[in-house]
N, C-alpha and C positions, 0 to 999 in steps of 0.2 A: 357366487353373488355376494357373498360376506364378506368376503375377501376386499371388496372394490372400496375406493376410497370415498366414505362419506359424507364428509366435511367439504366444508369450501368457506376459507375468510376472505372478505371483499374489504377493500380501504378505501376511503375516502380523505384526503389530504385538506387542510385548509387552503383557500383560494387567494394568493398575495399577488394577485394581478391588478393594478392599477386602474380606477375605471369603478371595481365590481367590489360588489358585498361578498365582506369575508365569510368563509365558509369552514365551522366547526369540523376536525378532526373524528371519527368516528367510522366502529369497525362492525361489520354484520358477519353473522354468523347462519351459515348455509345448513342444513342437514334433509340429508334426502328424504331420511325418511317422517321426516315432518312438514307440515304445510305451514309457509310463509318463512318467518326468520327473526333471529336475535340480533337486538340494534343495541350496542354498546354506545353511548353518546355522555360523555363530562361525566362519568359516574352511575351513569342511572340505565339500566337494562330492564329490554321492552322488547315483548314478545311481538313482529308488528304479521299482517294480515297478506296472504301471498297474494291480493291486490295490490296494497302499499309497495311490497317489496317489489316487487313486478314494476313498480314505477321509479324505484330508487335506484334499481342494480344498472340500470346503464350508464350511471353518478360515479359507479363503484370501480377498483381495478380488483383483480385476483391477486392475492397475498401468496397463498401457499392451498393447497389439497390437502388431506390426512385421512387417517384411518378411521382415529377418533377423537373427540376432544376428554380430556381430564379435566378441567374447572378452569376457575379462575384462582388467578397467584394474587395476593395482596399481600405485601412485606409489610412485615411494622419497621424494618429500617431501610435503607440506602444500602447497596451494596458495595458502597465505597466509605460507607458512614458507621460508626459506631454508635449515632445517636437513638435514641427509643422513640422519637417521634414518628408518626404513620408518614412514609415514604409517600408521593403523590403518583406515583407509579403502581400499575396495576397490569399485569399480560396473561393473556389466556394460552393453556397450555395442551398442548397438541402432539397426539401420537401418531407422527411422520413417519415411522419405520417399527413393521413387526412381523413376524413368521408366524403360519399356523403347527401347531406343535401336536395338533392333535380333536377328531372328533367324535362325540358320542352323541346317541340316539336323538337327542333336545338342544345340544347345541357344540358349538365347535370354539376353540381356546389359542386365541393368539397370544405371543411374546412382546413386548415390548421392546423395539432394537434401537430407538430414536425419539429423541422429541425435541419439539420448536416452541419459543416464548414471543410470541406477538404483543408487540407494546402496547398498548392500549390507551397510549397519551401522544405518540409520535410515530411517524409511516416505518415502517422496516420491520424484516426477523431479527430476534437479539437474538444470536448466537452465545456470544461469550456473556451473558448476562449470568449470573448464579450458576457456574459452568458445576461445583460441587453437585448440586441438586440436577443438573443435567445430565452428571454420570450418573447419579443413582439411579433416576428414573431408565435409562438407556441401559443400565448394565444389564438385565435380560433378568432379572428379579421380578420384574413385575409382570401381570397377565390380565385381561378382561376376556369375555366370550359374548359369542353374537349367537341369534336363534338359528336352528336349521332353519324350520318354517317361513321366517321374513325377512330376515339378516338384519335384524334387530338386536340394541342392546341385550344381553341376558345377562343376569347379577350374579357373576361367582361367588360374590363374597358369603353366598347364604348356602348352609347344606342341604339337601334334601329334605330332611327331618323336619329345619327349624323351617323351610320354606313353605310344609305343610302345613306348621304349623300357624305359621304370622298369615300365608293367604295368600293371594294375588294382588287385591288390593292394598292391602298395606304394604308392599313390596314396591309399590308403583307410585305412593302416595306420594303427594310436594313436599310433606314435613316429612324428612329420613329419620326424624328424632322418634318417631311414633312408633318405630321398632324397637325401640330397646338397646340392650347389649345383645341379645341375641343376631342382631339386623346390623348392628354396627362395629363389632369388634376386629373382624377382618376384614372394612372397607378401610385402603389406604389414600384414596382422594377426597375424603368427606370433607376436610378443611376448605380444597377447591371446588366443593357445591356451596361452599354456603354464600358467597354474593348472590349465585341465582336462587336459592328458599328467600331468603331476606327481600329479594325483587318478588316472590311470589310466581316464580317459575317453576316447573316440574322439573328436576335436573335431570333424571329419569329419561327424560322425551328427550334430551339433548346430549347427555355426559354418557360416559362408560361409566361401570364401578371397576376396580382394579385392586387385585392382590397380591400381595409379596408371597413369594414362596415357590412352589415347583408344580407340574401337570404332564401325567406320563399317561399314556394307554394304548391296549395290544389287543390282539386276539387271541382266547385260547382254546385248540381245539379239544374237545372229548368225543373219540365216539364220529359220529354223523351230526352230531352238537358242535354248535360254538358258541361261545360267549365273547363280544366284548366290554373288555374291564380297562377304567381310567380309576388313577388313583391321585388326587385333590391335595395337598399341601399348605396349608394356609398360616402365615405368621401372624400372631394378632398385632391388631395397629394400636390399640389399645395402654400398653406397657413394653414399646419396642427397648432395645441394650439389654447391655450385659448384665447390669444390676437392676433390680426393684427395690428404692427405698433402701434399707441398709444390706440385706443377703437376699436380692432376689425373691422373698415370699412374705406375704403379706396375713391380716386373721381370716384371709377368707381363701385364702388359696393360692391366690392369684400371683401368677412367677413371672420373669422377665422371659421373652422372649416365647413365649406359650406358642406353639404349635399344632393346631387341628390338622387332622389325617382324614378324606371322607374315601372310601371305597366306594367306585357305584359299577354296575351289574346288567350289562345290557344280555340278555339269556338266547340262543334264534336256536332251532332246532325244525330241520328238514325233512318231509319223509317222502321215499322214491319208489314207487310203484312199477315193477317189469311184469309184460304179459308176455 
């Protein structure tokens, strides 16, 4: 059930039919497992009422499906431009291809194998749009995970430890800033939550979180015992390359390229009764 694709972006084109009132460009965004949808329209993102939406989507065509979405992309330049001016372009980004690598007792860890950048000013998938940031995301570095229970987002970026600690609500809150460094250091799409915090959206209810690094897990048996064990990889997003500052370390510790390791432990042990 997690596995299935839960996205769906809808387009609606401007109307240049002679006769009729033009009609604004503007993309909505589908997720199953929320009620109603996200209307991307000139800049401004609105969470609208699966009424409303129920009225619009037969306006709408289907864009593309995905697994999950990642954020929204806003470039501060043109990708054909050297200039520093904010680019009037904007696309939301979409994990179109991924394999499941692996799951434990709470939730289950797919791969990232693809992704797609929907303009958000003009109908189409850019393909070759920032094709650099297209391999990286696609090279298989990255991961999000979904819940056993409802095949909902679930946040890798958090270890067990710190997840007890910040909570469930703060995990889940609209401002991601309210975690700290503990909550934010191995999220690598925070940048593409923030047009939806700034709208006053939950990104939560709609995005993945997504982590660079690796996700392995086995079974081991002992005995009439087994355990399984996953072992978590996390590269901080924090202080990504090869250098920090002048040699990688800083007065507090802090090095280029920091890598958390979580170990988790799922324990089962059976017992067989003969008469």
């Amino acid at each position: 059930m997690s596995f299935l694709k839960n996205c769906r972006v809808l387009l609606k084109s401007a109307n240049s039919d002679i006769g009729e009132s033009p009609q604004q460009y503007n993309v909505i965004l589908e997720n199953r497992f929320v009620r109603g949808a996200l209307l991307f329209d000139s800049g401004a993102i609105a969470h609208i009422s699966p009424y409303e939406f129920d009225f619009r989507k037969c306006q709408y065509t289907k864009a593309v499906d995905a697994y999950a979405c990642l954020g929204v992309l806003v470039p501060m330049t043109s990708p054909t431009s050297d200039s520093s001016i904010m680019a009037p372009q904007s696309y939301l980004v979409l994990a179109t291809g991924c394999t499941s690598v692996g799951k434990l007792p709470l939730f289950e860890v797919f791969r990232i194998t693809n992704v797609q950048f929907i303009n958000m000013k003009c109908q189409g998938v850019e393909e070759d749009i920032y094709p650099d940031l297209r391999k990286l995301l696609s090279s298989g570095m990255f991961y999000f995970a979904r819940s056993n229970i409802d095949g909902k987002p679930f946040d890798l970026t958090v270890n067990i430890q710190n997840r007890s600690r910040l909570g469930d609500e703060l995990l889940t809150s609209s401002d991601i800033y309210t975690r700290g460094d503990a909550g934010l250091n191995f999220l690598w799409n925070k940048g593409l939550m923030g047009p939806l915090i700034r709208a006053g959206i939950n990104p939560s209810d709609w995005l993945v979180s997504i982590i660079c690094g690796g996700f392995e897990v086995c079974t081991v048996y002992c005995s009439v015992g087994q355990a399984r064990v996953g072992v978590v990889s996390r590269v901080s997003a924090q202080r990504p390359g090869t250098r920090f500052h002048v040699r990688g370390l800083n007065d507090c510790g802090d090095v280029a390229n920091f890598v958390e390791t979580e170990q988790v432990g799922n324990f089962l042990k059976f017992q067989s009764v003969h008469s």
